[in-house]
LUMGUSE-331298 format. One line per field, with one value per residue: residue number from 0; residue in three letters; chain; x negated, y, z of N, C-alpha, C in turn. Coordinates in Angstrom, 2 decimals, padded with zeros to 5 digits. Example, Ala and Ser with C-alpha at 12.3 -4.5 7.8 and 13.67 -1.06 7.14 Angstrom:
% residues 2
nr = (0:1)
rest = (ALA:SER)
kette = (A:A)
n_x = (-013.19:-012.85)
n_y = (-005.69:-002.25)
n_z = (007.80:007.08)
ca_x = (-012.30:-013.67)
ca_y = (-004.50:-001.06)
ca_z = (007.80:007.14)
c_x = (-013.20:-012.90)
c_y = (-003.30:000.03)
c_z = (007.80:007.87)
This chain:
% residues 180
nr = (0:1:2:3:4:5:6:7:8:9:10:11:12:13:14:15:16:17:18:19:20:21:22:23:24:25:26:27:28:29:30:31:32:33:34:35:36:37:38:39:40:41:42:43:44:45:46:47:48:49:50:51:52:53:54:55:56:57:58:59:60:61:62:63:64:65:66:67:68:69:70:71:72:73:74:75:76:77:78:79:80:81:82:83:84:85:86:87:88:89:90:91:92:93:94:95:96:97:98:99:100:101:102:103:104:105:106:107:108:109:110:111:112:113:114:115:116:117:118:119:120:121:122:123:124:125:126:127:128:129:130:131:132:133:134:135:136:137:138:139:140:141:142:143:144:145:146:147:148:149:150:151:152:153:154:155:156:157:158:159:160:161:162:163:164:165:166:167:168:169:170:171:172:173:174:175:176:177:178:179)
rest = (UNK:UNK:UNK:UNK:UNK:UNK:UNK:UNK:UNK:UNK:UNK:UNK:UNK:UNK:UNK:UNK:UNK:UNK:UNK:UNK:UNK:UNK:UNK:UNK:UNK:UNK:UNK:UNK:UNK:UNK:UNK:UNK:UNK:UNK:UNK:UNK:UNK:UNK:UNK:UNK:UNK:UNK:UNK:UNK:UNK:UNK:UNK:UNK:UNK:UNK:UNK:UNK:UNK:UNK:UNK:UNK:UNK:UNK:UNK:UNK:UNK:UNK:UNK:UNK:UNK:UNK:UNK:UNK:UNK:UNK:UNK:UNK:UNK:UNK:UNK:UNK:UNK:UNK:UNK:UNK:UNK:UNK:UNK:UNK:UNK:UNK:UNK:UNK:UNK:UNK:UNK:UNK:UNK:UNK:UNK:UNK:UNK:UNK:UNK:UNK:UNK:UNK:UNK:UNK:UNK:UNK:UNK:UNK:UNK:UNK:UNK:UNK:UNK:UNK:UNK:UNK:UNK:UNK:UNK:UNK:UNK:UNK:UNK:UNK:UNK:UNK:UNK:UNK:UNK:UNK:UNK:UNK:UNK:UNK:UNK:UNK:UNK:UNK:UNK:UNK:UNK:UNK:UNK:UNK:UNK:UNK:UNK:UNK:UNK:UNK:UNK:UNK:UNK:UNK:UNK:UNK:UNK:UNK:UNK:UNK:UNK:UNK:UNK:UNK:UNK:UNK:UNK:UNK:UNK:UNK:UNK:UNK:UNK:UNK:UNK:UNK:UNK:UNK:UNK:UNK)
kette = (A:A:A:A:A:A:A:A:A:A:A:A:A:A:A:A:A:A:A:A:A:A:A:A:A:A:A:A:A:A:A:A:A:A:A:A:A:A:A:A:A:A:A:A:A:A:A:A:A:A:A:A:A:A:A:A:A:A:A:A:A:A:A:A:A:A:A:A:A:A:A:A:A:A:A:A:A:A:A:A:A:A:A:A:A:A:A:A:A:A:A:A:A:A:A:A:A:A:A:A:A:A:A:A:A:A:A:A:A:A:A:A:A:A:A:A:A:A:A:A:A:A:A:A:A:A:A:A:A:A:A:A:A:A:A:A:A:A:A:A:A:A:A:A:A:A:A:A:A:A:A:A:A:A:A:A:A:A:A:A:A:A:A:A:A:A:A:A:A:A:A:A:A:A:A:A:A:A:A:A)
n_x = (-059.07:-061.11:-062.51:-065.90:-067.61:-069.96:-072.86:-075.09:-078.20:-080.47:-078.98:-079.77:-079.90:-080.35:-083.17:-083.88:-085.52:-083.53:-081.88:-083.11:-080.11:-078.02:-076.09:-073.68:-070.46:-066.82:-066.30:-068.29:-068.17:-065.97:-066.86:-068.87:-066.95:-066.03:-067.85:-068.66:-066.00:-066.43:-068.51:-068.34:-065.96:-067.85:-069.31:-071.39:-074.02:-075.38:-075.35:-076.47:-076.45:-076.87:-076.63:-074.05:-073.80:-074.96:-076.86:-078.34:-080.00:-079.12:-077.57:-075.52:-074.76:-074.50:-074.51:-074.83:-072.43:-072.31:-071.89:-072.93:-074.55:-077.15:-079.21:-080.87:-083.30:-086.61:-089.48:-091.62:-093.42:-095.28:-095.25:-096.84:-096.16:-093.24:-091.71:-088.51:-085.40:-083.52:-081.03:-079.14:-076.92:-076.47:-077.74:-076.11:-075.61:-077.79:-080.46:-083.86:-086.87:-088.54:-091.88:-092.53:-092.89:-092.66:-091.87:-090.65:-090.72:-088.34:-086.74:-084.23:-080.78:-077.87:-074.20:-073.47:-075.65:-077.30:-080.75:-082.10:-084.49:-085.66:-086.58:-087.22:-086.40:-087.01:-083.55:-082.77:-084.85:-085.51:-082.77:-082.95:-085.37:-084.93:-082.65:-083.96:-085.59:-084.00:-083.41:-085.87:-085.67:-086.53:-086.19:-085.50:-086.68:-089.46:-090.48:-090.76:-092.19:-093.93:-092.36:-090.64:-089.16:-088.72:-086.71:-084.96:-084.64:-083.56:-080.91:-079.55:-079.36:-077.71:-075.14:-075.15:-074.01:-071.47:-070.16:-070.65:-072.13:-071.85:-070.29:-066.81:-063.76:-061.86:-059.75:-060.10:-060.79:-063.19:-063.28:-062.87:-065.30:-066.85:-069.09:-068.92)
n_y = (038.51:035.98:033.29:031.72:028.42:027.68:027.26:023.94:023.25:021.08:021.37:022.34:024.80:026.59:026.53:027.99:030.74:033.91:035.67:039.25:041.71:043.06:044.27:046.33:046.03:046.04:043.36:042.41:043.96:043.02:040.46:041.11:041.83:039.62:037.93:039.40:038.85:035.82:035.88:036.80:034.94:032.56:032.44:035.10:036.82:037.71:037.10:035.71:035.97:033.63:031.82:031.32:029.74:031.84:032.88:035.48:038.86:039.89:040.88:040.41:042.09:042.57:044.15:045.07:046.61:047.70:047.20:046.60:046.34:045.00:045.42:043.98:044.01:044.65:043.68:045.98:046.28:045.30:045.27:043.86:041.17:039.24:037.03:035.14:034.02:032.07:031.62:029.94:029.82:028.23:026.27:024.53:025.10:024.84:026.24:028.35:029.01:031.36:032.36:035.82:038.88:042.18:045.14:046.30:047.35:048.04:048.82:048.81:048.90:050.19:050.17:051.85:052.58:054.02:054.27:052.84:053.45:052.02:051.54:049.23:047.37:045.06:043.61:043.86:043.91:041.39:039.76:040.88:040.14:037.05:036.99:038.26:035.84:033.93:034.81:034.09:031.58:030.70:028.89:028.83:026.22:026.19:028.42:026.74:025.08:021.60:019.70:021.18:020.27:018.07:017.64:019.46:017.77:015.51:016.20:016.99:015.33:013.94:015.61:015.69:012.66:013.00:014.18:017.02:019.39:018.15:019.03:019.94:018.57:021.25:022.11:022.20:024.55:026.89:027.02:024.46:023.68:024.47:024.28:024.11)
n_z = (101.34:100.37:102.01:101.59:101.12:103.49:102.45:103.08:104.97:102.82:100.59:097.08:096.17:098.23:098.39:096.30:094.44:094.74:091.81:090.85:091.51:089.00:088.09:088.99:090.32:090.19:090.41:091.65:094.18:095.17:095.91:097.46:099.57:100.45:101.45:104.02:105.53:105.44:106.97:109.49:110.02:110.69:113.03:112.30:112.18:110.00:106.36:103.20:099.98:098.26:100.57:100.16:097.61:095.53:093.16:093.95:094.59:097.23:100.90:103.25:106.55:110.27:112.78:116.16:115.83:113.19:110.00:106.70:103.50:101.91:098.95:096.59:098.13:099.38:101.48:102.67:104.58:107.32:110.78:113.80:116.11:117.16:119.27:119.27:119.64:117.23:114.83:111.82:109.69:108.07:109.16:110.95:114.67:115.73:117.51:117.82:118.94:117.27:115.71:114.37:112.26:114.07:113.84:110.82:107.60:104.96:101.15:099.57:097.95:098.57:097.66:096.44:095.02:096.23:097.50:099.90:102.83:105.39:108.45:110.43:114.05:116.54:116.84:114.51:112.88:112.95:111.54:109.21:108.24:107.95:106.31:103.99:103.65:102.90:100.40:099.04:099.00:101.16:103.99:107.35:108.85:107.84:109.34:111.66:114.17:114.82:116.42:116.90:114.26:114.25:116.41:115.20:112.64:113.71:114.89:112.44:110.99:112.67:112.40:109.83:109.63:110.67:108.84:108.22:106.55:104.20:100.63:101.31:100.03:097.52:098.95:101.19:103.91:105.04:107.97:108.77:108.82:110.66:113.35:117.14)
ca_x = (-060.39:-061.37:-064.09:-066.61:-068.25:-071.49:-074.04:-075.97:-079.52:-080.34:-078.50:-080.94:-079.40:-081.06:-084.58:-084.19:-085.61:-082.52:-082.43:-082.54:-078.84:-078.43:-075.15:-072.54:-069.18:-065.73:-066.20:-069.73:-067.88:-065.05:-067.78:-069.77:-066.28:-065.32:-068.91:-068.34:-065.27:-067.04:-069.55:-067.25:-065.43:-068.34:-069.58:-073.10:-074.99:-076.18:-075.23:-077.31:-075.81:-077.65:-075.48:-072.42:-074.33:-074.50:-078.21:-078.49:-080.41:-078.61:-076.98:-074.34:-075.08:-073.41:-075.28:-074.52:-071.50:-073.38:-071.82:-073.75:-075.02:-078.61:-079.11:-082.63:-084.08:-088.02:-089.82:-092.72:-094.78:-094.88:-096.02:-096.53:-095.48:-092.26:-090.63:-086.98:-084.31:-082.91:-080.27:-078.53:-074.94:-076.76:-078.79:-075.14:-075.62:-079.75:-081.77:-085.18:-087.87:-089.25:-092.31:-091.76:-093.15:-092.00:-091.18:-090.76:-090.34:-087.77:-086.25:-083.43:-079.92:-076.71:-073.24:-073.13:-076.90:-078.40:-081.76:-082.37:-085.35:-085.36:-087.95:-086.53:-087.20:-085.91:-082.88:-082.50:-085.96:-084.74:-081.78:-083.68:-086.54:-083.81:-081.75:-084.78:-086.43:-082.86:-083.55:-086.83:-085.55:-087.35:-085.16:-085.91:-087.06:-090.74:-091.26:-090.64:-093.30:-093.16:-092.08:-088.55:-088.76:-088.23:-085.51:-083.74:-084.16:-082.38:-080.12:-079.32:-078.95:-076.24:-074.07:-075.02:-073.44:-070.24:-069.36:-070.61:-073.59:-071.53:-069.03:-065.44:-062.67:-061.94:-058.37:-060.44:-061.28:-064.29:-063.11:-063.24:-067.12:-067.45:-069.95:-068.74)
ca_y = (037.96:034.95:032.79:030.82:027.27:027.95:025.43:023.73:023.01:020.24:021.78:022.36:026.40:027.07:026.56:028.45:032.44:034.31:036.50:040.30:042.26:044.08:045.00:046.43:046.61:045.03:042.49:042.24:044.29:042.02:039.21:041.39:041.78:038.22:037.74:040.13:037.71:034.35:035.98:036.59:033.73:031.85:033.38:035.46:038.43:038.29:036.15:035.85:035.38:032.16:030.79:030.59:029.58:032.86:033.50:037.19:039.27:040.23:040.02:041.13:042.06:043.56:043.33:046.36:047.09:048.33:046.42:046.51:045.73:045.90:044.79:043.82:044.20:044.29:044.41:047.13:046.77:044.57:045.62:043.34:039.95:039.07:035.72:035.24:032.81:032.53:030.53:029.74:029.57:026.97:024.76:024.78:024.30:024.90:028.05:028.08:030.21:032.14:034.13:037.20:040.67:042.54:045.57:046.17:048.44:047.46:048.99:048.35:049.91:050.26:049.70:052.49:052.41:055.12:053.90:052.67:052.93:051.73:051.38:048.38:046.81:044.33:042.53:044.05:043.51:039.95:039.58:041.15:039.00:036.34:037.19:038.14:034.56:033.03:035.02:034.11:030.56:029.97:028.29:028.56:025.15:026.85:028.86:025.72:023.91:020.02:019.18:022.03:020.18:017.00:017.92:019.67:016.92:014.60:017.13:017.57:013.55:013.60:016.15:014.48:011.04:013.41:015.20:018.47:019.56:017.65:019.96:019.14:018.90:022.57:022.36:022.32:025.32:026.98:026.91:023.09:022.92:025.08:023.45:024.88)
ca_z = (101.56:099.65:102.68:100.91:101.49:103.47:102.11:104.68:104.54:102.06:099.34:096.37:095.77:099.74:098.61:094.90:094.83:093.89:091.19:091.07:091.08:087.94:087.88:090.67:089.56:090.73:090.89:092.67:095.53:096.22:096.71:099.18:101.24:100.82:102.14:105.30:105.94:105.99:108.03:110.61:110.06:111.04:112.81:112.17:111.65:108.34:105.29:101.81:098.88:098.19:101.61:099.44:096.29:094.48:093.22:093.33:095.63:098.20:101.65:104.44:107.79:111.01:114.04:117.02:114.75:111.76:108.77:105.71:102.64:101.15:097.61:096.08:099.07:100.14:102.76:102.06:105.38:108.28:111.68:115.28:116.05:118.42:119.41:119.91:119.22:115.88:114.41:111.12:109.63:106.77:109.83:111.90:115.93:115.94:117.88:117.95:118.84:115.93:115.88:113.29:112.60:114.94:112.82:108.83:106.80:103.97:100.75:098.90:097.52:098.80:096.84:095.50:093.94:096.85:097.88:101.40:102.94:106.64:109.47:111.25:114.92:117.37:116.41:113.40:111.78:112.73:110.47:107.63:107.35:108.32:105.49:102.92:103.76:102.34:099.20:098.89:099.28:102.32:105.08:109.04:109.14:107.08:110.51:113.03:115.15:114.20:117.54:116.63:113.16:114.53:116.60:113.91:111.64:114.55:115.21:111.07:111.17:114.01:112.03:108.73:109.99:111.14:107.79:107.93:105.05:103.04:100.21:101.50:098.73:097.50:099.83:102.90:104.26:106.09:109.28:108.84:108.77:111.77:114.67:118.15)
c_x = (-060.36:-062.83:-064.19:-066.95:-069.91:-072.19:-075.12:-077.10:-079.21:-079.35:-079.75:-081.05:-080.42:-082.30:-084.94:-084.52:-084.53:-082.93:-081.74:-080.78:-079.09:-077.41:-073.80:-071.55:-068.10:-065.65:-067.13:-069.03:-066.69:-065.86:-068.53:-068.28:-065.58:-066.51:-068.92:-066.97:-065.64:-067.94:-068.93:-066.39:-066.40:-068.96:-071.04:-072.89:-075.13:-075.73:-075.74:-076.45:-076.14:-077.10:-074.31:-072.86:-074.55:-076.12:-078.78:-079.49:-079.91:-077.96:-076.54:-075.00:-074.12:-073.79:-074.55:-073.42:-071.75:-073.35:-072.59:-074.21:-076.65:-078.46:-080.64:-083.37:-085.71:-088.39:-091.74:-093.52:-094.51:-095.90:-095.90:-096.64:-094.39:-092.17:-088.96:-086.40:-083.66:-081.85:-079.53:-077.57:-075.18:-077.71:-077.60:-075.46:-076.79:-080.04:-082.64:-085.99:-088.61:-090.41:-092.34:-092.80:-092.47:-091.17:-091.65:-090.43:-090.03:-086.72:-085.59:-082.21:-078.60:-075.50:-072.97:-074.51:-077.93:-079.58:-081.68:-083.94:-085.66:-086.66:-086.81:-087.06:-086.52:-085.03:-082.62:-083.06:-085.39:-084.11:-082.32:-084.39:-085.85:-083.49:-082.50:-085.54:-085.40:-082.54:-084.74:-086.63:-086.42:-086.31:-085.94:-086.75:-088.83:-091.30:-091.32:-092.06:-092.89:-092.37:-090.35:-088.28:-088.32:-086.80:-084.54:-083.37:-083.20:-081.32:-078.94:-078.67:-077.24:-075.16:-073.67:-073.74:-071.98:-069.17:-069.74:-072.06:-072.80:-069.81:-067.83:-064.82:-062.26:-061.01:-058.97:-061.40:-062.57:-064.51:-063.33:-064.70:-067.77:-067.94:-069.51:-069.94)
c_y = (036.46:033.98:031.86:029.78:028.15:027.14:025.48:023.03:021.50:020.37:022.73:024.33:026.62:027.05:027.29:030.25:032.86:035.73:037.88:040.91:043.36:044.52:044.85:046.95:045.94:044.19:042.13:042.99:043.49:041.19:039.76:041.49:040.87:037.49:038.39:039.08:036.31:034.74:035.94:036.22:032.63:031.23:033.72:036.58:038.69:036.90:036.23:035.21:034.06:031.08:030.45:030.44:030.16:033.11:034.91:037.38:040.26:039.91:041.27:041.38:042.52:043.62:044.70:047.28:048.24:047.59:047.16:045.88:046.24:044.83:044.99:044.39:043.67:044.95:044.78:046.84:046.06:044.79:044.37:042.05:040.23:037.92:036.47:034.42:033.15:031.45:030.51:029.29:028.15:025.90:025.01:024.06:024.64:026.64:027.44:029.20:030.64:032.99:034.96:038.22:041.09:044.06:045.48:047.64:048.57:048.60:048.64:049.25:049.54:049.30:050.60:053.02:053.35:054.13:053.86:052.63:053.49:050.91:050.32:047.68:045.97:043.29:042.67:043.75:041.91:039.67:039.88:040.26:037.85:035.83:036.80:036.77:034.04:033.35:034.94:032.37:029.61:029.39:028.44:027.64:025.58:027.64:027.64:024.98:022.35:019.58:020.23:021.44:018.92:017.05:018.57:018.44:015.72:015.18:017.14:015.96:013.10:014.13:015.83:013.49:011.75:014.22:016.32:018.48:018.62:018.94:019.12:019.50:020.06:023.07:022.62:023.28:025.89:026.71:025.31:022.65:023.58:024.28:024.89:023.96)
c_z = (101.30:100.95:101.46:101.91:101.98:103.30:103.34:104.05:103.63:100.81:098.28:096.43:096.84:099.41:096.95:095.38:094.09:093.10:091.20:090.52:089.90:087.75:089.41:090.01:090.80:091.68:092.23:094.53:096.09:096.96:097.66:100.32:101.31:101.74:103.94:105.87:106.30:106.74:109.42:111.17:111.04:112.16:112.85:111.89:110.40:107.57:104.10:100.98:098.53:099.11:100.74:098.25:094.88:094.61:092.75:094.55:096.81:099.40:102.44:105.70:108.66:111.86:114.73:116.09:114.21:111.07:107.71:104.72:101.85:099.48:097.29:097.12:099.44:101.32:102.32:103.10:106.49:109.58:113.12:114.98:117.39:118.44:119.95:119.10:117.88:115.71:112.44:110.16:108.47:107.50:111.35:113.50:116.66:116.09:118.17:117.72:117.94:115.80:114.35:113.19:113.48:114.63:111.34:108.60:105.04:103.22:099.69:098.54:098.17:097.49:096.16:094.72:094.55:097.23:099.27:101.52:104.47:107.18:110.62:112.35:115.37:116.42:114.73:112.14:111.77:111.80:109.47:107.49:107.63:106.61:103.86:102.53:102.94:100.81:098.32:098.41:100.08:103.68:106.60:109.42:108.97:108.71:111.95:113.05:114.86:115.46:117.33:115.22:113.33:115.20:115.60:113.29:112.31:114.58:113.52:111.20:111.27:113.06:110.72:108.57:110.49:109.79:107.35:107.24:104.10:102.56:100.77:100.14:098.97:098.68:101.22:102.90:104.88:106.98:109.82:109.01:109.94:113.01:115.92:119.09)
């Protein structure tokens, strides 16, 4: 397992729509389980390709240990609203209350090219529209209240002025950019 650099907000890749997967081979599956490694390196729920600067459409998950992968994923139908705390591995340190659909109803394909098509609620719809927002190149910050955008952006500042959102030289690892 190869971890990747997770880019942290203010990297240009984070706000680009990534483009559809068109081919699953090899290679494409090492990078989803070098992806399942930096996720859990990091640690998180869900990682988008677009976090480690790969513009495809897709992303990792694992939540109630239920690893996974969806590929070209939409979301077909959106029911409710919820709040609940969110966070992300590319805005390191920051939760903030989110409101959301509350469920979806999203399809997409596996790894081996079967069709998914999943009625999602709770934490799970979470991570998806989570995940799908990061392939959309929408960032967290797009659902915040100015009063959680201000604090982020202090917050982003602090860790700024410490090193981290910035690439380290290739020798330095992931584990190096981790916010406890």
């Amino acid at each position: 397992m190869a971890p990747h650099l997770i880019r942290i907000i203010g990297d240009p890749v984070l706000t680009q729509r990534a483009t559809e997967v068109t081919n699953v081979d090899g290679a494409f599956a090492k990078l989803v389980q070098d992806m399942f490694g930096t996720m859990y390196e990091a640690p998180g729920v869900g990682l988008a390709a677009p976090q480690i600067g790969v513009q495809k459409r897709f992303f990792v998950f694992d939540y109630d240990d239920e690893p996974g992968v969806i590929i070209n994923p939409v979301i077909v139908e959106s029911r409710g609203e919820a709040e609940f705390s969110e966070g992300c591995l590319s805005i390191p340190g920051l939760h903030f209350d989110i409101v959301r659909p509350a469920e979806i109803h999203v399809k997409g394909y596996d790894l081996d090219g079967n069709e998914l098509d999943l009625e999602l609620d709770d934490f799970a719809s979470r991570v998806f529209q989570h995940e799908i927002d990061h392939l959309e190149g929408i960032l967290m910050e797009k659902h915040l209240t100015a009063e959680q955008l201000a604090e982020a952006r202090s917050t982003l500042r602090e860790l700024r002025a410490r090193g981290v959102g910035q690439l380290p030289e290739p020798e330095v690892g992931l584990g190096r950019l981790r916010i406890l």
